[in-house]
N, C-alpha and C positions, 0 to 999 in steps of 0.2 A: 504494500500500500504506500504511497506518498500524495505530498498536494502540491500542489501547483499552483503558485499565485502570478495572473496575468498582470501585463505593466497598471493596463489601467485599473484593475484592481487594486494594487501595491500603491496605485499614486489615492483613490481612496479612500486605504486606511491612512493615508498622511494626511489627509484633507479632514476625514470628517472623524474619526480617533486620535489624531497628532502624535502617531504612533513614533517613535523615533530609534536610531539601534539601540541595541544592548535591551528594547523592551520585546514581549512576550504575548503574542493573543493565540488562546487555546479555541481551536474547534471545538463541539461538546455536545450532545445526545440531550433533547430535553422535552418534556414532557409535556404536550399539546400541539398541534398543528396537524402536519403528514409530512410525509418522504415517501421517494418511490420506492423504499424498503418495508418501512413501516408506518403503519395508521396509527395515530396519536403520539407520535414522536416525529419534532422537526429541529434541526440543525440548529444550536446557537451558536454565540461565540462571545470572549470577553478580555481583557487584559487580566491577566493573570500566570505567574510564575509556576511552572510544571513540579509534579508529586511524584509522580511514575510515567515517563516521558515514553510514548510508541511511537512515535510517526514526528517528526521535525521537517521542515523547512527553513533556511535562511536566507532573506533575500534584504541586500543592502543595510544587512546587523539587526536585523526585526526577525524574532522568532516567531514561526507557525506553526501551532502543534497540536497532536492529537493526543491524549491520555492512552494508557491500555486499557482502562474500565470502559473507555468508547469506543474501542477496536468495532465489535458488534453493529455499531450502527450502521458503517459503511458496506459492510455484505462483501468485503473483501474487492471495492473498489475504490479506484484513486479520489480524491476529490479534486477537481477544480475549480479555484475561486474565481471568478468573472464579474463584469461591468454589465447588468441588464441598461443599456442607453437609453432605455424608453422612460425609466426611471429615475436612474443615476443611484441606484442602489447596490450593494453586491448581489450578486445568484450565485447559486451553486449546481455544478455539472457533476454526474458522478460514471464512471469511465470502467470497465470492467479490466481489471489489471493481469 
């Protein structure tokens, strides 16, 4: 499993979290919404410093990570974090790895 954060993505979380290196936003499984995994679980995310670190990314000193207690959500796909432009919101693509 890994994620992938696209530019416009990346630019983003500096825009609208003022994410900067050396900090930390965890993926994370949460309880309400959907996913194309699961009915009543959908995707969050938050700044916050890793307990049991699965899945990292680094992009320009900004960690992205997945816990192990969240391996489960993804169904053993990668994530990709994207730009919906119609919005200007993040989306998320999920990629069979």
């Amino acid at each position: 499993m890994k994620i992938v954060i696209s530019d416009e993505a990346f630019t983003w979380f500096k825009k609208e979290m003022d994410v900067e290196p050396g900090q930390y936003i965890r993926f994370y499984a949460r309880y309400g919404g959907s996913s194309p995994f699961h009915e009543a679980f959908s995707l969050g995310m938050n700044r916050e410093t890793p307990n049991d670190l699965s899945v990292e990314t680094i992009v320009n000193g900004v960690h992205f990570y997945i816990e192990k207690d969240d391996e489960w959500f993804f169904n053993e796909h990668d994530l990709y974090v994207v730009v919906d432009s119609k919005v200007d919101e993040i989306s998320y693509e999920y990629m069979k790895n």
